[in-house]
KOLBANU-518313 format. One line per field, with one value per residue (C-alpha): x negated, y negated, z; chain; residue in three letters. Coordinates in nm, 3 decimals. Layout:
# KOLBANU-518313
u: c(X, ...) $
v: c(Y, ...) $
w: c(Z, ...) $
chain: c(A, ...) $
res: c(Ala, ...) $
//
This chain:
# KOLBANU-518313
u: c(2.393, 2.252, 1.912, 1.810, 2.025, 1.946, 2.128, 1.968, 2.066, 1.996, 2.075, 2.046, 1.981, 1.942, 1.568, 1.280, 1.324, 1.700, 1.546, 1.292, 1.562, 1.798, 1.504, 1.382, 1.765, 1.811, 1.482, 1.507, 1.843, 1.720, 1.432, 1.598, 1.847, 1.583, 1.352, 1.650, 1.771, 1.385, 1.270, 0.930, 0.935, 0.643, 0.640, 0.525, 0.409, 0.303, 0.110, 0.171, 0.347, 0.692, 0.494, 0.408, 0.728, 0.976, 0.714, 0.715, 1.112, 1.101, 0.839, 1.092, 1.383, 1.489, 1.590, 1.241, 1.265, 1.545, 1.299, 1.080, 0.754, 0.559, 0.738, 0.642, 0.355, 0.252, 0.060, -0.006, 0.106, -0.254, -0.556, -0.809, -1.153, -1.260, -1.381, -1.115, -1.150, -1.090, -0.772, -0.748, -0.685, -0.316, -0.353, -0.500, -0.172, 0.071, -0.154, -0.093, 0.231, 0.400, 0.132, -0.030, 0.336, 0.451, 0.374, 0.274, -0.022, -0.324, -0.342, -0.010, -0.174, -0.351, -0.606, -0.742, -1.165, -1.358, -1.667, -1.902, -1.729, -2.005, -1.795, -1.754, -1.451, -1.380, -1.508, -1.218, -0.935, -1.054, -1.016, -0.679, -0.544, -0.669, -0.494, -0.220, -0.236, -0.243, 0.151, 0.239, 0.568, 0.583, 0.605, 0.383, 0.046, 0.218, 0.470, 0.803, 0.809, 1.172, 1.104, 0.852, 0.819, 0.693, 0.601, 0.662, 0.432, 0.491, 0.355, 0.576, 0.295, 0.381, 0.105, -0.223, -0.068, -0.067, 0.107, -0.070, -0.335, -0.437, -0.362, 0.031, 0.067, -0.132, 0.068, -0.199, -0.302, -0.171, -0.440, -0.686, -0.969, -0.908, -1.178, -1.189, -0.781, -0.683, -0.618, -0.876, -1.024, -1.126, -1.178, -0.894, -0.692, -0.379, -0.095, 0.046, 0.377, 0.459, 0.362, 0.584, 0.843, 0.886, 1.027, 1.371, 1.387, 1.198, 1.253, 1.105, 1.103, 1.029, 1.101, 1.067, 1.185, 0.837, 0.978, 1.283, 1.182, 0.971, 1.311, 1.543, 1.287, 1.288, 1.674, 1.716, 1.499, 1.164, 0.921, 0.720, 0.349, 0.444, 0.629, 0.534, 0.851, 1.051, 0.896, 0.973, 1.262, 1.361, 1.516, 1.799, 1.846, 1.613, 1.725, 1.522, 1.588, 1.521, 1.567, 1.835, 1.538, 1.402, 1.801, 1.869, 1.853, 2.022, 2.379, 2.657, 2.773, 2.424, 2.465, 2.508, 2.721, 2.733, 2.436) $
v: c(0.891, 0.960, 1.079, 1.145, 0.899, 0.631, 0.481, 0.568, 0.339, 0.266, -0.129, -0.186, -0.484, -0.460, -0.649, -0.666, -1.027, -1.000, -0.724, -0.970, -1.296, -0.990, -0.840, -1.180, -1.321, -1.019, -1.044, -1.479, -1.409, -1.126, -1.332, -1.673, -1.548, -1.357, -1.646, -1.887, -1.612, -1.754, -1.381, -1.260, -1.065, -0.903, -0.768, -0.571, -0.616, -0.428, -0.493, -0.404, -0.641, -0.614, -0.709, -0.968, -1.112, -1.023, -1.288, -1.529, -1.554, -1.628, -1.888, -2.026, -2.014, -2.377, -2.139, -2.102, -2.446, -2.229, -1.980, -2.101, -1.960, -1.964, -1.671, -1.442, -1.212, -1.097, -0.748, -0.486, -0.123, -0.057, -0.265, -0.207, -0.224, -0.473, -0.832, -1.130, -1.245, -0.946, -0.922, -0.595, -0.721, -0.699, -1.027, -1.217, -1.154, -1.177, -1.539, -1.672, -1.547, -1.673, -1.702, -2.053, -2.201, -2.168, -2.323, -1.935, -2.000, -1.870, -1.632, -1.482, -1.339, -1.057, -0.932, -0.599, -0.642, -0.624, -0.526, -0.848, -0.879, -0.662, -0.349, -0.004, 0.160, 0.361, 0.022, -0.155, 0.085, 0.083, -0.264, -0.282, -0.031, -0.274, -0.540, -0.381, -0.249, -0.580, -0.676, -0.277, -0.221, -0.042, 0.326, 0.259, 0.104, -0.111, -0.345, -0.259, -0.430, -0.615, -0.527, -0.277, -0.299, -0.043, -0.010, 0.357, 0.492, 0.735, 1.054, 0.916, 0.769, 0.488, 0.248, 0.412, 0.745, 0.976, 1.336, 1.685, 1.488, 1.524, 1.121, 1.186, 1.435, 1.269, 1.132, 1.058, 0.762, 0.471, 0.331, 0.611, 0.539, 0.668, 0.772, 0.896, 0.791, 0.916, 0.593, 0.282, 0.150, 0.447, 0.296, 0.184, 0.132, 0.242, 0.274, 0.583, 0.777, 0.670, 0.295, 0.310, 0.461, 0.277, -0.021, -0.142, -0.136, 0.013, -0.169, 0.061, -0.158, 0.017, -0.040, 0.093, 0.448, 0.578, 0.542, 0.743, 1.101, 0.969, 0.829, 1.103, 1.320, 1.097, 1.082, 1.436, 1.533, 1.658, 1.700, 1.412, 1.598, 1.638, 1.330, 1.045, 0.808, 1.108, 1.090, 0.682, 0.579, 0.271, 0.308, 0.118, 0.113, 0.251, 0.086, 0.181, -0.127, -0.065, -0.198, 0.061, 0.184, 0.371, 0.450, 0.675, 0.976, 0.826, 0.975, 0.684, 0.774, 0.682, 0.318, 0.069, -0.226, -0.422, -0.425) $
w: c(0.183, 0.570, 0.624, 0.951, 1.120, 0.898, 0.554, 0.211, -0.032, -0.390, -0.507, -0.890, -1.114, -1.486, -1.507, -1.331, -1.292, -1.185, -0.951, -0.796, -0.701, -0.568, -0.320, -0.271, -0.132, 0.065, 0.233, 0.326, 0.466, 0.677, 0.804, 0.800, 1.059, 1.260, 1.305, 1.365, 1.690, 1.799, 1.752, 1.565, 1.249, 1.115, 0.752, 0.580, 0.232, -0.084, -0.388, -0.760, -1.021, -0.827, -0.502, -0.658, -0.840, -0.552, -0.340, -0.633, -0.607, -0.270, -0.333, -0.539, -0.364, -0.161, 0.145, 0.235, 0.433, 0.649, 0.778, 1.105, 0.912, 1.278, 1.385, 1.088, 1.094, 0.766, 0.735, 0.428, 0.395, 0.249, 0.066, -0.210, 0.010, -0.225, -0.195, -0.130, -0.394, -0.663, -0.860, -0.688, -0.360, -0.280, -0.031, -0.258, -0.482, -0.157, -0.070, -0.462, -0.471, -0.142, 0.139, 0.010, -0.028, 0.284, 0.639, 0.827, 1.044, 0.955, 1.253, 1.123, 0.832, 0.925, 0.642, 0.599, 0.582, 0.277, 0.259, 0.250, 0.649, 0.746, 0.833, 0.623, 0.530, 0.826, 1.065, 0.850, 0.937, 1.273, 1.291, 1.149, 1.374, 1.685, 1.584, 1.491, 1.882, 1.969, 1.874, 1.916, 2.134, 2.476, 2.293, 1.974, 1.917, 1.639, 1.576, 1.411, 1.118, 1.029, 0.666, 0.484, 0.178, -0.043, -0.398, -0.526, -0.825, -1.113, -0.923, -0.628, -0.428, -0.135, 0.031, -0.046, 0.039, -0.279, -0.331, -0.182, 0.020, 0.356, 0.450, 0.382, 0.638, 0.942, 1.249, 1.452, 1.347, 1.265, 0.990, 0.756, 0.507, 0.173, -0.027, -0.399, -0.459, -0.759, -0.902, -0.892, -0.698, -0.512, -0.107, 0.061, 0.377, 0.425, 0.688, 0.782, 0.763, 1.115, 1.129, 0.807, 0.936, 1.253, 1.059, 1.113, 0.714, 0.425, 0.139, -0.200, -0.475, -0.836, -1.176, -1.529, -1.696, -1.579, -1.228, -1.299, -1.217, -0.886, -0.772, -0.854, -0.646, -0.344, -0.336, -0.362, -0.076, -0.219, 0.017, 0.108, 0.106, -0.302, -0.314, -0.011, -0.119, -0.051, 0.339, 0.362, 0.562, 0.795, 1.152, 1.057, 0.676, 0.353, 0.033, -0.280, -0.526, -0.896, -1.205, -1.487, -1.660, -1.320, -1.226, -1.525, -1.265, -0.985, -0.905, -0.942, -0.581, -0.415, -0.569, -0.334, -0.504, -0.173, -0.016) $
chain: c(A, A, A, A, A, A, A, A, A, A, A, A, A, A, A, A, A, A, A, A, A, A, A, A, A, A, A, A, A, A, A, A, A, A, A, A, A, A, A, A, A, A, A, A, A, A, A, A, A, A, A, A, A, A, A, A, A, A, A, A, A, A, A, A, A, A, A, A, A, A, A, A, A, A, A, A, A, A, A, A, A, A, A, A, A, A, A, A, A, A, A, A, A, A, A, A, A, A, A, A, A, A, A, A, A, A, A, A, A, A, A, A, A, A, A, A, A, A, A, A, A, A, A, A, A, A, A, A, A, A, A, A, A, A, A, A, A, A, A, A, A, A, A, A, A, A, A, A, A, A, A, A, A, A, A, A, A, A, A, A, A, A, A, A, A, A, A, A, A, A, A, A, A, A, A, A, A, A, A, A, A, A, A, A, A, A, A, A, A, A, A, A, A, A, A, A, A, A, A, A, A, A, A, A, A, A, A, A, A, A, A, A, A, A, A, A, A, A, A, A, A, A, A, A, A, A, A, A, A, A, A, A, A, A, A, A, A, A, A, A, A, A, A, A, A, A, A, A, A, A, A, A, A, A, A, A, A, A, A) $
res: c(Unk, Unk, Unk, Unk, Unk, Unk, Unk, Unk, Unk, Unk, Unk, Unk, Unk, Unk, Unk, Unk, Unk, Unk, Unk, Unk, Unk, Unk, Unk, Unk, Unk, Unk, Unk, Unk, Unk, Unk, Unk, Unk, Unk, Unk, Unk, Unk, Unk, Unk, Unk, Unk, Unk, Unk, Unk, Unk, Unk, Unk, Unk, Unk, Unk, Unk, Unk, Unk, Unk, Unk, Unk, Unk, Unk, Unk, Unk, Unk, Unk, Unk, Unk, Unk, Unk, Unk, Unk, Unk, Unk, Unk, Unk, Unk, Unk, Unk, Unk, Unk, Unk, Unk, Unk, Unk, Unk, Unk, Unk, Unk, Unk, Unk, Unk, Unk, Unk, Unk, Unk, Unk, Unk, Unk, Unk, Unk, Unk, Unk, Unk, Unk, Unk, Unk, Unk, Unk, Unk, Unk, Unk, Unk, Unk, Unk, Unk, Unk, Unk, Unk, Unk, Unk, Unk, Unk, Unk, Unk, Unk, Unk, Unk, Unk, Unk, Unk, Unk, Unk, Unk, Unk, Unk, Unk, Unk, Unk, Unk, Unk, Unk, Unk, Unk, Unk, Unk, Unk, Unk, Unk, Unk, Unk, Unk, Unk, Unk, Unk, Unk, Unk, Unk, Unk, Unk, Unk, Unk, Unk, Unk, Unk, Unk, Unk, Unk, Unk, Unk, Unk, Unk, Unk, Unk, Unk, Unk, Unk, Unk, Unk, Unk, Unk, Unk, Unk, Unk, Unk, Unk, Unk, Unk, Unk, Unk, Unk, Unk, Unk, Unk, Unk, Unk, Unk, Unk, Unk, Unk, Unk, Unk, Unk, Unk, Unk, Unk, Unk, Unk, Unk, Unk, Unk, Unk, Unk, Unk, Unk, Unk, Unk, Unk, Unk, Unk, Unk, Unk, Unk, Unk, Unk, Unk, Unk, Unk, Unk, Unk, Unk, Unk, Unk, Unk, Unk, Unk, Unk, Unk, Unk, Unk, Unk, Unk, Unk, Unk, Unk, Unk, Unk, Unk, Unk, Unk, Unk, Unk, Unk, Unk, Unk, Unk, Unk, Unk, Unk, Unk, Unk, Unk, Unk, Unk) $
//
Protein backbone atom coordinates (compact mmCIF):
# COMPACT_ATOMS: atom_id res chain seq x y z
CA UNK A 1 0.00 0.00 0.00
CA UNK A 2 1.70 3.66 -1.05
CA UNK A 3 0.79 6.70 0.75
CA UNK A 4 2.18 9.72 -0.31
CA UNK A 5 5.34 8.37 -1.63
CA UNK A 6 6.02 6.33 1.21
CA UNK A 7 5.26 2.33 2.12
CA UNK A 8 2.34 1.55 4.55
CA UNK A 9 2.73 -1.60 5.97
CA UNK A 10 1.06 -3.75 8.52
CA UNK A 11 3.52 -6.68 10.23
CA UNK A 12 1.60 -9.17 12.51
CA UNK A 13 2.52 -11.44 15.39
CA UNK A 14 0.03 -13.46 17.33
CA UNK A 15 1.05 -11.99 21.12
CA UNK A 16 2.00 -9.08 22.56
CA UNK A 17 5.13 -10.65 23.66
CA UNK A 18 5.90 -12.27 20.19
CA UNK A 19 5.02 -8.62 19.02
CA UNK A 20 7.68 -7.03 21.33
CA UNK A 21 11.07 -9.55 20.30
CA UNK A 22 9.68 -8.93 16.51
CA UNK A 23 9.75 -4.81 16.90
CA UNK A 24 12.62 -5.16 19.13
CA UNK A 25 14.92 -7.33 16.20
CA UNK A 26 13.78 -5.09 13.56
CA UNK A 27 14.72 -2.01 15.40
CA UNK A 28 18.73 -3.43 16.72
CA UNK A 29 19.33 -4.39 13.20
CA UNK A 30 18.29 -1.06 11.87
CA UNK A 31 20.43 0.73 14.39
CA UNK A 32 23.23 -1.80 14.68
CA UNK A 33 24.05 -1.22 11.02
CA UNK A 34 23.54 2.57 11.22
CA UNK A 35 25.89 3.12 14.06
CA UNK A 36 28.41 0.56 12.60
CA UNK A 37 28.35 3.02 8.92
CA UNK A 38 29.79 5.60 11.99
CA UNK A 39 26.47 7.61 11.40
CA UNK A 40 24.07 9.12 14.32
CA UNK A 41 20.61 7.90 14.88
CA UNK A 42 18.26 9.61 17.00
CA UNK A 43 14.97 7.89 18.12
CA UNK A 44 12.27 8.36 18.91
CA UNK A 45 10.39 6.70 21.63
CA UNK A 46 6.89 6.16 23.07
CA UNK A 47 5.37 5.19 26.25
CA UNK A 48 2.45 2.80 27.14
CA UNK A 49 2.88 -1.00 28.08
CA UNK A 50 4.16 -1.87 24.43
CA UNK A 51 6.72 1.07 24.84
CA UNK A 52 7.73 -0.46 27.40
CA UNK A 53 8.03 -4.29 26.46
CA UNK A 54 9.30 -3.68 22.82
CA UNK A 55 12.45 -1.76 25.01
CA UNK A 56 12.56 -4.65 27.47
CA UNK A 57 13.27 -7.14 24.44
CA UNK A 58 15.90 -5.24 23.27
CA UNK A 59 17.33 -5.05 26.73
CA UNK A 60 17.38 -8.58 26.39
CA UNK A 61 18.61 -9.29 23.31
CA UNK A 62 22.80 -10.21 23.19
CA UNK A 63 22.89 -7.90 19.91
CA UNK A 64 22.84 -4.93 21.97
CA UNK A 65 26.78 -5.27 22.41
CA UNK A 66 26.64 -4.78 18.29
CA UNK A 67 25.25 -1.33 18.44
CA UNK A 68 28.01 1.67 19.11
CA UNK A 69 25.43 3.13 21.86
CA UNK A 70 27.52 6.70 21.65
CA UNK A 71 26.03 7.47 18.47
CA UNK A 72 22.33 7.17 19.56
CA UNK A 73 20.31 10.02 20.68
CA UNK A 74 17.30 9.08 22.49
CA UNK A 75 14.20 11.59 22.52
CA UNK A 76 10.20 11.16 23.28
CA UNK A 77 7.25 11.77 20.95
CA UNK A 78 5.52 13.43 24.08
CA UNK A 79 5.77 13.34 28.17
CA UNK A 80 3.40 13.44 31.13
CA UNK A 81 4.57 16.99 32.78
CA UNK A 82 5.00 15.13 35.83
CA UNK A 83 7.90 14.57 38.21
CA UNK A 84 10.88 12.02 37.23
CA UNK A 85 10.14 10.07 39.25
CA UNK A 86 6.20 9.24 38.71
CA UNK A 87 5.08 6.04 37.10
CA UNK A 88 3.58 8.36 34.64
CA UNK A 89 6.64 9.52 33.20
CA UNK A 90 7.28 7.75 29.91
CA UNK A 91 11.35 8.18 30.51
CA UNK A 92 11.33 6.88 33.54
CA UNK A 93 9.75 3.60 31.82
CA UNK A 94 12.13 4.01 28.55
CA UNK A 95 15.31 4.49 31.48
CA UNK A 96 14.02 1.03 33.45
CA UNK A 97 13.26 -0.58 30.46
CA UNK A 98 16.42 -0.10 28.21
CA UNK A 99 18.13 3.29 29.05
CA UNK A 100 19.95 2.03 32.47
CA UNK A 101 21.21 -1.20 30.53
CA UNK A 102 22.96 0.19 28.05
CA UNK A 103 26.28 2.29 27.66
CA UNK A 104 24.29 5.78 25.80
CA UNK A 105 25.86 8.80 27.33
CA UNK A 106 24.03 10.72 29.46
CA UNK A 107 23.96 13.74 27.12
CA UNK A 108 22.28 11.41 24.54
CA UNK A 109 19.23 11.21 26.50
CA UNK A 110 17.42 14.14 26.14
CA UNK A 111 14.49 14.51 28.85
CA UNK A 112 11.49 16.51 28.58
CA UNK A 113 11.35 18.94 32.08
CA UNK A 114 9.17 18.32 34.90
CA UNK A 115 8.02 20.61 36.89
CA UNK A 116 10.28 20.70 40.16
CA UNK A 117 13.12 22.00 37.11
CA UNK A 118 11.76 25.32 37.79
CA UNK A 119 10.02 25.84 34.37
CA UNK A 120 6.06 25.70 33.49
CA UNK A 121 4.47 23.85 30.89
CA UNK A 122 4.76 26.14 28.05
CA UNK A 123 8.77 27.05 29.44
CA UNK A 124 9.11 23.06 29.03
CA UNK A 125 8.01 22.81 25.40
CA UNK A 126 9.97 25.71 24.74
CA UNK A 127 12.84 24.11 25.92
CA UNK A 128 12.41 20.96 24.10
CA UNK A 129 11.93 22.59 20.89
CA UNK A 130 15.63 24.35 21.48
CA UNK A 131 17.26 21.46 21.81
CA UNK A 132 15.69 19.77 19.46
CA UNK A 133 17.02 22.93 17.16
CA UNK A 134 20.16 22.13 18.29
CA UNK A 135 20.67 18.58 16.17
CA UNK A 136 17.87 19.97 13.51
CA UNK A 137 19.05 19.48 9.73
CA UNK A 138 19.75 22.32 7.21
CA UNK A 139 15.76 22.57 6.25
CA UNK A 140 14.14 21.67 9.73
CA UNK A 141 14.71 22.83 13.25
CA UNK A 142 14.85 19.04 14.22
CA UNK A 143 16.53 16.02 13.66
CA UNK A 144 15.14 13.19 11.50
CA UNK A 145 14.70 10.56 13.60
CA UNK A 146 15.94 6.88 12.09
CA UNK A 147 12.96 5.37 13.91
CA UNK A 148 9.66 6.88 15.56
CA UNK A 149 7.93 5.05 17.34
CA UNK A 150 4.46 5.54 18.19
CA UNK A 151 1.95 4.00 20.40
CA UNK A 152 -1.67 4.35 18.89
CA UNK A 153 -4.76 4.49 21.43
CA UNK A 154 -8.37 3.31 21.24
CA UNK A 155 -9.85 6.75 19.95
CA UNK A 156 -6.77 6.62 17.50
CA UNK A 157 -4.63 9.08 19.36
CA UNK A 158 -0.56 9.21 18.60
CA UNK A 159 2.10 11.03 21.01
CA UNK A 160 0.05 13.34 23.11
CA UNK A 161 -1.91 14.30 20.04
CA UNK A 162 -5.67 13.23 20.49
CA UNK A 163 -8.67 13.31 17.80
CA UNK A 164 -10.66 16.87 16.87
CA UNK A 165 -8.11 19.04 18.82
CA UNK A 166 -6.43 21.99 17.86
CA UNK A 167 -2.62 20.41 18.66
CA UNK A 168 -3.20 17.71 15.70
CA UNK A 169 -3.56 20.16 13.11
CA UNK A 170 -0.58 22.68 13.94
CA UNK A 171 2.56 22.78 11.60
CA UNK A 172 4.15 25.47 13.01
CA UNK A 173 5.74 24.22 15.61
CA UNK A 174 7.64 21.62 16.31
CA UNK A 175 6.83 21.01 20.28
CA UNK A 176 2.98 22.28 21.98
CA UNK A 177 1.77 22.21 25.63
CA UNK A 178 -1.23 20.23 26.15
CA UNK A 179 -3.51 21.13 28.67
CA UNK A 180 -6.77 19.36 29.94
CA UNK A 181 -5.94 15.90 27.59
CA UNK A 182 -8.68 13.89 27.69
CA UNK A 183 -6.95 11.18 29.32
CA UNK A 184 -4.67 11.60 32.63
CA UNK A 185 -2.58 13.23 33.44
CA UNK A 186 -3.87 16.33 32.01
CA UNK A 187 -0.25 18.60 31.18
CA UNK A 188 1.91 17.38 28.74
CA UNK A 189 4.42 17.87 25.96
CA UNK A 190 4.13 16.63 22.86
CA UNK A 191 5.74 16.61 19.32
CA UNK A 192 4.00 17.62 16.42
CA UNK A 193 2.66 16.19 13.12
CA UNK A 194 5.72 17.45 11.33
CA UNK A 195 8.67 16.58 13.69
CA UNK A 196 6.78 13.15 13.44
CA UNK A 197 6.60 12.95 10.19
CA UNK A 198 10.03 13.92 9.20
CA UNK A 199 11.31 10.52 10.38
CA UNK A 200 12.90 8.13 8.06
CA UNK A 201 10.43 5.51 9.78
CA UNK A 202 7.33 5.51 11.90
CA UNK A 203 7.06 2.56 13.64
CA UNK A 204 3.05 2.33 15.32
CA UNK A 205 3.08 -0.34 17.61
CA UNK A 206 -0.56 -1.42 19.07
CA UNK A 207 -2.13 -4.30 20.37
CA UNK A 208 -5.36 -5.77 21.70
CA UNK A 209 -9.07 -6.09 19.99
CA UNK A 210 -9.68 -2.56 21.49
CA UNK A 211 -7.13 -1.38 18.93
CA UNK A 212 -8.88 -2.94 16.05
CA UNK A 213 -11.28 -0.25 14.82
CA UNK A 214 -8.41 2.66 15.48
CA UNK A 215 -6.31 0.60 12.98
CA UNK A 216 -8.76 -0.26 10.37
CA UNK A 217 -9.42 3.65 10.37
CA UNK A 218 -5.82 4.61 9.95
CA UNK A 219 -5.31 2.13 7.04
CA UNK A 220 -8.22 3.19 5.25
CA UNK A 221 -7.42 6.82 5.12
CA UNK A 222 -9.58 8.59 7.78
CA UNK A 223 -8.68 11.83 8.33
CA UNK A 224 -6.04 12.49 10.73
CA UNK A 225 -7.84 15.65 12.72
CA UNK A 226 -10.57 12.61 13.73
CA UNK A 227 -8.06 10.03 13.77
CA UNK A 228 -4.04 11.37 14.35
CA UNK A 229 -2.56 7.64 13.51
CA UNK A 230 -4.33 8.05 10.32
CA UNK A 231 -1.94 11.47 9.75
CA UNK A 232 1.48 9.39 10.90
CA UNK A 233 3.77 8.37 8.22
CA UNK A 234 7.70 7.91 7.77
CA UNK A 235 9.73 9.35 4.75
CA UNK A 236 10.89 6.12 3.89
CA UNK A 237 8.64 3.37 5.35
CA UNK A 238 5.38 3.39 8.01
CA UNK A 239 4.82 -0.07 9.40
CA UNK A 240 1.98 -0.36 11.98
CA UNK A 241 2.96 -3.66 14.02
CA UNK A 242 0.15 -5.32 15.98
CA UNK A 243 -0.65 -8.15 17.69
CA UNK A 244 -4.17 -10.58 15.80
CA UNK A 245 -6.46 -9.25 18.32
CA UNK A 246 -5.98 -5.42 16.91
CA UNK A 247 -5.67 -7.04 13.09
CA UNK A 248 -9.20 -8.44 12.96
CA UNK A 249 -9.99 -5.40 10.51
CA UNK A 250 -6.95 -5.34 8.59
CA UNK A 251 -7.32 -6.50 4.83
CA UNK A 252 -5.02 -9.76 4.20
CA UNK A 253 -3.42 -7.82 1.22
CA UNK A 254 -1.99 -4.90 3.51
CA UNK A 255 -0.02 -7.69 5.56
CA UNK A 256 3.41 -7.52 5.24
CA UNK A 257 4.88 -11.23 5.75
CA UNK A 258 8.45 -10.02 4.99
CA UNK A 259 9.17 -7.12 6.52
Amino acid sequence: MKVQGTTKSVVVEPTPAALAARVADRFLSRIATRTRNGRFAHVCLTGGSMGGAVLSAVAGDERIADVDWSLVHFWWGDERFVERDSADRNSLQSRNALLDHIPVPAENIHEVAAPSDGLSLDEAAAAYADELARYGTKSEAWPSFAVCFLGVGPDGHIASLFPDRAEVTVTDAAVLAVRNAPKPPPERVTLTRPVLNASKRVWLVLTGADKASALGLALAGASYHSVPAAGAKGRRRTVFFVDEAAAGEVSPDLIDRDY
